[in-house]
GUKOL-628103 format. One line per 8 residues: number of its first residue (from 0); their letters; for each residue x, y, z of C-alpha. Coordinates in steps of 0.1 Angstrom, whole numbers, plus 5000, padded with zeros to 4 digits. Example, Ala and Ser with C-alpha at 12.3 -4.5 7.8 and 13.67 -1.06 7.14 Angstrom:
GUKOL-628103
0 = as = 5123/4955/5078 | 5137/4989/5071
end
This chain:
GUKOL-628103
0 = xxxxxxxx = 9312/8745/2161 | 9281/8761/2143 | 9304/8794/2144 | 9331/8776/2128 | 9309/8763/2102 | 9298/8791/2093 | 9328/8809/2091 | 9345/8782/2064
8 = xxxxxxxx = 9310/8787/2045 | 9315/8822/2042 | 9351/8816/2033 | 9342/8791/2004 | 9317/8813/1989 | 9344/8842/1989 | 9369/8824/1968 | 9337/8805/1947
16 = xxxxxxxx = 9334/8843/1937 | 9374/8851/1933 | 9378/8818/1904 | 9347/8840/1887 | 9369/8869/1887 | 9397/8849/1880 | 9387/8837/1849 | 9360/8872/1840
24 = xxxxxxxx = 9389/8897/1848 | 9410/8879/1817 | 9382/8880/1795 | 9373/8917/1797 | 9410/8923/1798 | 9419/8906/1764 | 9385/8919/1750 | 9376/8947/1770
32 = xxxxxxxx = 9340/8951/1782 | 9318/8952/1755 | 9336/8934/1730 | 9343/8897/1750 | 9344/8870/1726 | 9306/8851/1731 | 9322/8818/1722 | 9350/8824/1751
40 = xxxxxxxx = 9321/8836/1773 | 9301/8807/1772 | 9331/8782/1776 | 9344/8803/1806 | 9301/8797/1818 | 9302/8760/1819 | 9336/8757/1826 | 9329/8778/1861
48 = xxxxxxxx = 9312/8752/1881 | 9338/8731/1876 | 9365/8749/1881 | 9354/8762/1914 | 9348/8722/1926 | 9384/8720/1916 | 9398/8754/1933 | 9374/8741/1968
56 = xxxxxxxx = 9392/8705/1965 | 9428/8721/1964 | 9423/8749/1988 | 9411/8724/2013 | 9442/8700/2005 | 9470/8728/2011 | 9450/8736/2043 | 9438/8768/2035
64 = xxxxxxxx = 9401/8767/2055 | 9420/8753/2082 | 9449/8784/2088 | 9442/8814/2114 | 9445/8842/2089 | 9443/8871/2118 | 9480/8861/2118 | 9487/8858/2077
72 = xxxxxxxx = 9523/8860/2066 | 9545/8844/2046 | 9537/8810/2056 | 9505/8818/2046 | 9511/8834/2015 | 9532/8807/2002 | 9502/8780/2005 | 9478/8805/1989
80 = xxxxxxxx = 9509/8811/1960 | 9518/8771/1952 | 9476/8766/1958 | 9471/8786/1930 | 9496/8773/1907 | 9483/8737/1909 | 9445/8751/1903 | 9458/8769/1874
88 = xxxxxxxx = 9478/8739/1861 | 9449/8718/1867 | 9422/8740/1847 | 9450/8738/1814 | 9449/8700/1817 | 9415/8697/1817 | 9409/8724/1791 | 9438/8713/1767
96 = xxxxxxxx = 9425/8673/1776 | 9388/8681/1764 | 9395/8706/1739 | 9380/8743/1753 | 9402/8766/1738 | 9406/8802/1754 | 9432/8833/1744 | 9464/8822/1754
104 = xxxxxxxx = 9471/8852/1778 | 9437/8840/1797 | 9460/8815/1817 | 9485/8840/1827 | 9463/8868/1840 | 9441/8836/1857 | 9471/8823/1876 | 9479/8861/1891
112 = xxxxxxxx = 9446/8874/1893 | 9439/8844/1915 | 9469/8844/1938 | 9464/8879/1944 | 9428/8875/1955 | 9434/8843/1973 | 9464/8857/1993 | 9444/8891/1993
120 = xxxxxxxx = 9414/8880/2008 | 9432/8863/2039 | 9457/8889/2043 | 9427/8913/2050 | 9415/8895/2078 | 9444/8907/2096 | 9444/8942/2082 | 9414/8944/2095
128 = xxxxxxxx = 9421/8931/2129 | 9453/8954/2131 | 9431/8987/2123 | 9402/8976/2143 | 9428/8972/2172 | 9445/9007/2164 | 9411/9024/2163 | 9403/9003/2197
136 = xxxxxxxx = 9398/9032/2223 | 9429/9033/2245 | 9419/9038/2278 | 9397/9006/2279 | 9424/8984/2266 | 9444/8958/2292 | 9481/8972/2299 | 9502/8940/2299
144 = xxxxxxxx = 9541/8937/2305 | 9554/8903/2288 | 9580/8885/2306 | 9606/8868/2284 | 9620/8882/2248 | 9620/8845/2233 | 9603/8827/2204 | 9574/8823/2221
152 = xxxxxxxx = 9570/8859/2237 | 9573/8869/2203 | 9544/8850/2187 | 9524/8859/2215 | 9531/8897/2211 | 9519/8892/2181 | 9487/8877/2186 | 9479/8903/2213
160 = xxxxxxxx = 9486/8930/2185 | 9465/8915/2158 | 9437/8895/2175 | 9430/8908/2214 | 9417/8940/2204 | 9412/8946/2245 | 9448/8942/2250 | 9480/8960/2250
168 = xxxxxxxx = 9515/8947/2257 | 9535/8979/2271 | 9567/8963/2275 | 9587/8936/2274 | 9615/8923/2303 | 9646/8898/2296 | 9672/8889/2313 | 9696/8887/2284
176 = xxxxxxxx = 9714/8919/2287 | 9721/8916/2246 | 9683/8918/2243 | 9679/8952/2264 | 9666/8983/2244 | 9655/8965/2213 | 9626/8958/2198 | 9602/8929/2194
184 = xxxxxxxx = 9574/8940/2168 | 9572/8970/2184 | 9575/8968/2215 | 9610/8978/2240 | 9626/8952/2258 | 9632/8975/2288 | 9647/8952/2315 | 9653/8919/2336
192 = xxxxxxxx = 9628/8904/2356 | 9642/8927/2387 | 9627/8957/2370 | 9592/8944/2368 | 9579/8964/2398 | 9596/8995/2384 | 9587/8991/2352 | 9546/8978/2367
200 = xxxxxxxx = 9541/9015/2382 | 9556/9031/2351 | 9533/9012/2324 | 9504/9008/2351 | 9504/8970/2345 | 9472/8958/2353 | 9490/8916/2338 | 9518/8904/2337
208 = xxxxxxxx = 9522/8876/2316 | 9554/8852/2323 | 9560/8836/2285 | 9592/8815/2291 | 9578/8780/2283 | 9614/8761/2289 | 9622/8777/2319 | 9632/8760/2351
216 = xxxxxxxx = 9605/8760/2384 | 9631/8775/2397 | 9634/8802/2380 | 9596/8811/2373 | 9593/8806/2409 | 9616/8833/2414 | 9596/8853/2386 | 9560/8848/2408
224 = xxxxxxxx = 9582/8861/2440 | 9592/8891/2421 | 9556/8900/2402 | 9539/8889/2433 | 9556/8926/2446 | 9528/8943/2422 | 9494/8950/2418 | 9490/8933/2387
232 = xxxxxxxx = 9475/8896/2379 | 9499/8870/2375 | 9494/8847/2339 | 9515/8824/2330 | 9521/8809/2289 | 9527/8765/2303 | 9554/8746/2289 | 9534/8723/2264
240 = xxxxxxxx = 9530/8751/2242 | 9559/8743/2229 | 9547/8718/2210 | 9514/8741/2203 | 9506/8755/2172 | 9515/8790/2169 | 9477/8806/2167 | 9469/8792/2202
248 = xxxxxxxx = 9498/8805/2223 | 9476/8836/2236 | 9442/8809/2243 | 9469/8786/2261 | 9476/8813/2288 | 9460/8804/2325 | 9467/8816/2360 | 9498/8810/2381
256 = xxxxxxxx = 9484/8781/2399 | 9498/8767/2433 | 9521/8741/2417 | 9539/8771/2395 | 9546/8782/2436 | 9562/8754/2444 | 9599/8763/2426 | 9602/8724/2417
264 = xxxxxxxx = 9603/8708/2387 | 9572/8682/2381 | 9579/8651/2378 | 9565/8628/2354 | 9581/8596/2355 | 9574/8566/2327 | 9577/8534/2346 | 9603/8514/2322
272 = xxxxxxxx = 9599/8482/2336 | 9566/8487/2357 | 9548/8471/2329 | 9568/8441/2332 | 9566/8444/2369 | 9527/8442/2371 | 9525/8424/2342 | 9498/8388/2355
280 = xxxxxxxx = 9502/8397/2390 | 9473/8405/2414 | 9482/8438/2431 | 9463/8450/2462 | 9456/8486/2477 | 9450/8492/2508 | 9434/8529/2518 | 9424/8529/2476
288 = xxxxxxxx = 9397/8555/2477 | 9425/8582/2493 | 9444/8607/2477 | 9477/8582/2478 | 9456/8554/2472 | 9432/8563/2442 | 9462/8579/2426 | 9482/8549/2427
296 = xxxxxxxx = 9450/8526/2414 | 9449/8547/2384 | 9484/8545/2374 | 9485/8509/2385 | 9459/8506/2360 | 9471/8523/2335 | 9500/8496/2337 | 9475/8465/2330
304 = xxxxxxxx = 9484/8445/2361 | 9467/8407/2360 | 9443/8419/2385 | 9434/8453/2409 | 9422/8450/2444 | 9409/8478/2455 | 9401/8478/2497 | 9393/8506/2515
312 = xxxxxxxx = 9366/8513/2546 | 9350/8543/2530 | 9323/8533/2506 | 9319/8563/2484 | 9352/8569/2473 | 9353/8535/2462 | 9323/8538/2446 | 9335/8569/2426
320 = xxxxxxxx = 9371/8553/2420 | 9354/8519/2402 | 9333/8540/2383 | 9361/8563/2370 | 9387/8536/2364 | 9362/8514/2347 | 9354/8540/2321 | 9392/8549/2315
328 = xxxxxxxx = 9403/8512/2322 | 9372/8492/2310 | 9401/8459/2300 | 9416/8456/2335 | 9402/8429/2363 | 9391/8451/2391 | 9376/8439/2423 | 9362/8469/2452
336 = xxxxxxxx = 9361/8458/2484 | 9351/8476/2513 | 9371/8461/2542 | 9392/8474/2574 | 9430/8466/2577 | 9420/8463/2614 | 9399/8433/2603 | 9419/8403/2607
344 = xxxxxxxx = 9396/8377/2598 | 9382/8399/2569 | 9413/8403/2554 | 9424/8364/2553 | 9394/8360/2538 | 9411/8384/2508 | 9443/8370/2506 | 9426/8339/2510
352 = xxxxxxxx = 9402/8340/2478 | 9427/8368/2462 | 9462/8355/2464 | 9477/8391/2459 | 9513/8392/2444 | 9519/8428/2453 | 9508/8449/2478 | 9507/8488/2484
360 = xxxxxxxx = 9498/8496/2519 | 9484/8534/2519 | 9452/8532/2547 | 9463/8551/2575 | 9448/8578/2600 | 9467/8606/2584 | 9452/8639/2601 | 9476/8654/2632
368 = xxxxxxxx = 9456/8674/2648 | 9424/8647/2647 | 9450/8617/2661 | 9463/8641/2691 | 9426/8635/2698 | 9423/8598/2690 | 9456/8584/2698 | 9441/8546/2700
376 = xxxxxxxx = 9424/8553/2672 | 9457/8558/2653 | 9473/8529/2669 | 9445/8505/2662 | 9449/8514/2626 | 9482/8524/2619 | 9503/8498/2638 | 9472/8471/2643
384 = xxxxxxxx = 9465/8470/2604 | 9500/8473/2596 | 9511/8443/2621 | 9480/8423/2605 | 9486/8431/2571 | 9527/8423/2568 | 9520/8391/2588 | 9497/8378/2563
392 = xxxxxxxx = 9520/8389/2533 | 9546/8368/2546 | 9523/8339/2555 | 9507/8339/2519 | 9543/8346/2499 | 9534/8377/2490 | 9562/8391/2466 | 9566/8426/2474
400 = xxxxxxxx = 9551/8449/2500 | 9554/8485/2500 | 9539/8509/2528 | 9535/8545/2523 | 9558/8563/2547 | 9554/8599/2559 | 9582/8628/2568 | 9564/8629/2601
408 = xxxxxxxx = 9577/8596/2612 | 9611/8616/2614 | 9616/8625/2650 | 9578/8622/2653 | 9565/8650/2676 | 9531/8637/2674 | 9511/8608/2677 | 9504/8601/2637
416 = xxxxxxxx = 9545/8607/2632 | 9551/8580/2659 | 9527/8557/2642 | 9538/8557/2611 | 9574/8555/2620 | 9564/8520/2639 | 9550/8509/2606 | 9588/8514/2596
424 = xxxxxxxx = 9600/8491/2624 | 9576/8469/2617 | 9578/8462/2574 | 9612/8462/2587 | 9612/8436/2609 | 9591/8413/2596 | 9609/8419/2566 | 9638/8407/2578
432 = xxxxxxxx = 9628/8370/2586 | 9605/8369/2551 | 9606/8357/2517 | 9582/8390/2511 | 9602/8420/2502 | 9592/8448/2525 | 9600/8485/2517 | 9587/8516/2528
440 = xxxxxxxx = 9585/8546/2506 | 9588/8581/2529 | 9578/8616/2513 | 9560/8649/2525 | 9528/8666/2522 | 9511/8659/2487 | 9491/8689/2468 | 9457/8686/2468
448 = xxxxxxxx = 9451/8660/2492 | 9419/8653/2513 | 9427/8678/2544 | 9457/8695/2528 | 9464/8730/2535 | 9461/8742/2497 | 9421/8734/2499 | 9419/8746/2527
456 = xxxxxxxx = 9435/8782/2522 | 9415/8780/2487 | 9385/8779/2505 | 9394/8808/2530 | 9405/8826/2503 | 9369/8821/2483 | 9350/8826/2516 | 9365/8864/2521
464 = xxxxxxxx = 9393/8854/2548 | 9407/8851/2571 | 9434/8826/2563 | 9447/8804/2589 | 9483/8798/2593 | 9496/8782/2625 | 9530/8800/2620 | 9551/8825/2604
472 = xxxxxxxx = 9579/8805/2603 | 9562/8770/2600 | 9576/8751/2566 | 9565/8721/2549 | 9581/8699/2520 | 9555/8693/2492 | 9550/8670/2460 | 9522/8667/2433
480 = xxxxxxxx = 9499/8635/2443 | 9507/8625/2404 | 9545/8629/2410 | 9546/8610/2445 | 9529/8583/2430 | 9548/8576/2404 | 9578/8581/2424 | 9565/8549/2453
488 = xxxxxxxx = 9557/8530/2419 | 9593/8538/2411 | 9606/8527/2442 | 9587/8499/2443 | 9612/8483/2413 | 9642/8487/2429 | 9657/8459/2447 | 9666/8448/2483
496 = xxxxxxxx = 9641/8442/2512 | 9637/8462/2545 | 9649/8494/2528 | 9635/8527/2536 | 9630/8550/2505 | 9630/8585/2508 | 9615/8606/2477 | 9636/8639/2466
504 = xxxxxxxx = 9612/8666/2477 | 9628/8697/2469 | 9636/8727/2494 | 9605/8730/2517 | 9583/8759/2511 | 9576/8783/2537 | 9533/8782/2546 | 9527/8817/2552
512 = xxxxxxxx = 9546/8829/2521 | 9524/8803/2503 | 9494/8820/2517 | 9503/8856/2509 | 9508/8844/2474 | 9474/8820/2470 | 9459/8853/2477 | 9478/8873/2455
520 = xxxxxxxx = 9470/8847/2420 | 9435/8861/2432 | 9442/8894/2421 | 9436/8901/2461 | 9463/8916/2485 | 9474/8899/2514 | 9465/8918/2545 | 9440/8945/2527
528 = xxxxxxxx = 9416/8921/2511 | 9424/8891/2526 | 9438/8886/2565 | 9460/8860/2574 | 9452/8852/2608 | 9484/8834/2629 | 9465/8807/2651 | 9493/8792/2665
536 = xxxxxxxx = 9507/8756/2665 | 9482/8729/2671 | 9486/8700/2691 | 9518/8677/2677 | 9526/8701/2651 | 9563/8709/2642 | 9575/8741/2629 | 9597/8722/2603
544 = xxxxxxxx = 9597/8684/2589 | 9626/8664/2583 | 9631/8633/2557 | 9657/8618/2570 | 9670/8613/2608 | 9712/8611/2609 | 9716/8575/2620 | 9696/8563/2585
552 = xxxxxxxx = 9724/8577/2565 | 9714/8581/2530 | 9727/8566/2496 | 9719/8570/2460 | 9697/8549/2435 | 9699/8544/2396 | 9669/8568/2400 | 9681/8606/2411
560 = xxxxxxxx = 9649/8613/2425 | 9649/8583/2454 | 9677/8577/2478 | 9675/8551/2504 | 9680/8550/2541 | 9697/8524/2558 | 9676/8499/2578 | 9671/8508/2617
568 = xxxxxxxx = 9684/8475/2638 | 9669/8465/2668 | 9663/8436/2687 | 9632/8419/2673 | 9618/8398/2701 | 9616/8432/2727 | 9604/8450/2691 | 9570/8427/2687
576 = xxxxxxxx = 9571/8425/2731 | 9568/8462/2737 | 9545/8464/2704 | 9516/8436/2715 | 9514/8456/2747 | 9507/8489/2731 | 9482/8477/2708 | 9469/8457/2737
584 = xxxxxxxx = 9466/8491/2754 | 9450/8509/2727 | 9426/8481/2725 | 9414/8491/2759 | 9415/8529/2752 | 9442/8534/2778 | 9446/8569/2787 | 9487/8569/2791
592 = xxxxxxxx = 9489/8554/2754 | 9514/8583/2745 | 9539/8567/2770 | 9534/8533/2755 | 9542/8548/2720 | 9571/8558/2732 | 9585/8532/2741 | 9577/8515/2712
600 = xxxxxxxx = 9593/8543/2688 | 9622/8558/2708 | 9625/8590/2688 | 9590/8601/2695 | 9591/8633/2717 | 9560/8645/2726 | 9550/8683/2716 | 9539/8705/2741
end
């Protein structure tokens, strides 16, 4: 800020000193040096004060402190040319209005001895930055290939040319074949994107800056897979410059981060209606310091629902989440409870005092390899605190009910899977026999997440290697935790009870292809600077995850981002049977629970 100051000071006192010339320059001019009128002088003396307070005041109003002159042109020139009309039209009003009478070709020569200076003065700046960046010793500056010949390559070319004096862009790639061999300020459009690592080890790219703001995931994905062939760092100009001003396309370049990897379009979904939705009602939130959960607080919140409940077992994140959505959200009722959906008692207590209206059900034991490990554990909590939970929606006419499903409830192959897809069965059957709606929303693995691989490979990556991947050929659907939310939030509004939702999710991504290329937006190279280290498949884990099993079918909504899956029917007397006894066995820690899963969710099939 003290820099920018500074820098509008310096610019003020430059054109205080071009209205003296302005108005000296006429003078000697008319009279020449030694022969200037006295009477004319001392008029043009007082009159100077004010006539640079005048020149400051209009200056300011057509913006002219506020423009980046390293990038002057016409724009520019045409404020500093109708600025200076209006100053000169002003000083003849005033002059004529209280009768200070100069030569009548003094206004003239003012008007264009001003313009020039003001438009010369800022035009300058970027003369100077163009021959400082000419006279910039070549060897030391940054060899960079631009990807895309569009509007916004070319005012970013332009930028690197007149204000990063440590860069160079070598040359440009398209894939417009009208655009190939010409020119954009200088600089060959030489290919498409399939000549980038020909073109890399021609030009010794060192980066490779991808500046095609409305381009498809798709498509830059395809980009990153191409460019991630090189040596060279991977930048990337984001969409939302778009809507940037001009001057701050080359500042608004960042890193290919690991959503850009994905090849899926973000999703950022308004809620119409989830205003109205929430609008009085008490809404609870089970597991509300997670990633699933604490997400869903905030854009619940962000919807001004009557009331939040917040529940969760972990203190500190709940802790953290109050504080954070009480600064952002200081108008919303919010009550933080610490409490276990194992907890019967505890949790009448809650509906009791509460009376929730809505309920989203995300605590779970999520981790696979940790529940191979714990399988009562995950029963206890998963199915237990499910069971508990739906039972006293429907006994305290709950309206709706939502449980956060998981893709490895598809053919589960481990113990979480099988859990979760019993919390299916059961929001379905209890729904069935409620005045609750019950729905479950079913998605894959979410960016970011406590205990997600992304972190985790991060961390490896930051920590020198080796990075762990269980697989080569082990694939994984992914989502943003932002997108997923609003996407169960979405769901959430659509009608009919016991439905299973299933959330678009794209083409899964293959892990260790998602490795090589975390390592490569380090500027590392997978396999020289960074192993990755095949462990093998843990305990429960599949090489591939599924959405959807055949016999759900799968049918369109008004949104083309959820489908729905068709209820699973099954008797619900032997259902709740075969279910008390295998919470009954996990109660007592029984060492042949996997067999009592499945016979409680029929499609589990064991890993070995």
């Amino acid at each position: 800020m003290r820099s920018k100051a500074l820098r509008i000071l310096i610019i003020v006192l430059v054109d205080c000193a071009i209205v003296a010339a302005s108005e000296a320059i006429p003078l000697l001019l008319r009279f020449g040096i030694f022969s200037v009128n006295a009477a004319y002088l001392d008029r043009m003396l007082v009159c100077l004060p004010v006539d640079m307070a005048i020149a400051f005041g209009v200056l300011a109003f057509f913006k002219l402190y506020t423009r980046v002159w390293s990038f002057a042109g016409i724009d520019e020139l045409f404020a500093a040319l109708k600025a200076s009309l209006v100053i000169e039209a002003v000083f003849i009003v005033y002059r004529i209005g209280f009768a200070i009478p100069m030569p009548r070709s003094f206004y003239l020569f003012q008007w264009i001895i001003l313009f020039l200076l003001l438009g010369g003065s800022r035009l300058f700046v970027r003369l100077y930055r163009q021959i400082l960046k000419r006279n910039h010793p070549q060897g030391k500056l940054k060899r960079i290939m631009i990807v895309g010949a569009g509007s916004a390559a070319s005012i970013l070319i332009q930028e690197f040319k007149y204000q990063k004096a440590d860069s160079a862009v070598l040359c440009i790639v398209d894939d417009n074949p009208d655009k190939l061999n010409k020119y954009i300020a200088g600089i060959k459009i030489e290919g498409d994107r399939f000549c980038i690592p020909e073109l890399c080890e021609k030009y010794a790219i060192e980066e490779i800056v991808i500046a095609i703001p409305s381009a498809s995931a798709a498509a830059i994905h395809e980009i990153i897979d191409i460019a991630g062939k090189t040596d060279a760092r991977l930048k990337i100009l984001p969409s939302y410059v778009s809507q940037a001003p001009a001057s701050s396309f080359a500042r608004s370049i960042r890193d290919v981060n690991y959503e850009d990897l994905l090849g899926r379009n973000t999703v950022d979904i308004v809620g119409e209606g989830l205003q109205q939705f929430l609008d009085g009602k008490t809404v609870m939130v089970t597991g509300g310091g997670g990633s699933i959960g604490s997400e869903l607080c905030r854009q619940i919140a962000a919807n001004r629902p009557g009331r939040l409940i917040i529940i969760d077992i972990y203190e500190n994140t709940v802790h953290d989440l109050a504080a954070e959505l009480s600064r952002h959200f200081p108008g919303v009722d919010m009550v933080s409870l610490i409490a276990s959906v194992r907890d019967e008692a505890r949790l009448r207590s809650i509906f009791e005092e509460y009376r929730p209206d809505v309920i989203y059900h995300a605590a779970a034991h999520k981790h696979v390899p940790l529940m191979e490990g714990s399988p009562c554990e995950a029963v206890k909590n998963n199915c237990g605190g499910t069971l508990t939970l739906a039972r006293l929606a429907d006994e305290y006419g709950v309206g709706d009910f939502v449980l956060i499903s998981t893709d490895k409830a598809v053919r589960p192959t481990n113990v979480m899977g099988a859990t979760k897809r019993i919390c299916e069965l059961i929001v379905q059957t209890v729904g069935r026999a409620s005045k609750t709606r019950f729905v479950a929303v079913r998605f894959g693995n979410v960016l970011g997440s406590n205990g997600s691989v992304i972190p985790l490979f991060l961390r490896q990556i930051e920590e020198g290697g080796p990075v762990t991947v269980t697989h080569r050929e082990v694939t994984r659907f992914f989502m943003t935790i932002s997108e997923a939310v609003s996407l169960v939030l979405q769901a959430s509004l659509l009608r009919g009870a016991g439905e299973l939702f299933i959330l678009d999710m794209s083409e899964p991504v293959k892990i260790y292809d998602l490795a090589a290329n975390l390592i490569k937006l380090r500027g590392l190279k997978p396999g020289k600077d960074i192993e990755i280290r095949i462990t093998g498949l843990r305990p429960g884990e599949k090489l591939y995850e599924e959405l959807l099993m055949a016999e759900e079918g799968l049918d369109s909504t008004m949104n083309d981002l959820i489908f729905v899956g068709k209820p699973t029917e099954i008797d619900a007397a032997a259902f709740f049977e075969k279910l008390d006894r295998l919470l009954a066995a996990a109660e007592e820690n029984a060492g042949d629970i996997k067999e009592e899963i499945a016979k409680v969710c029929d499609t589990y099939r064991p890993a070995q």
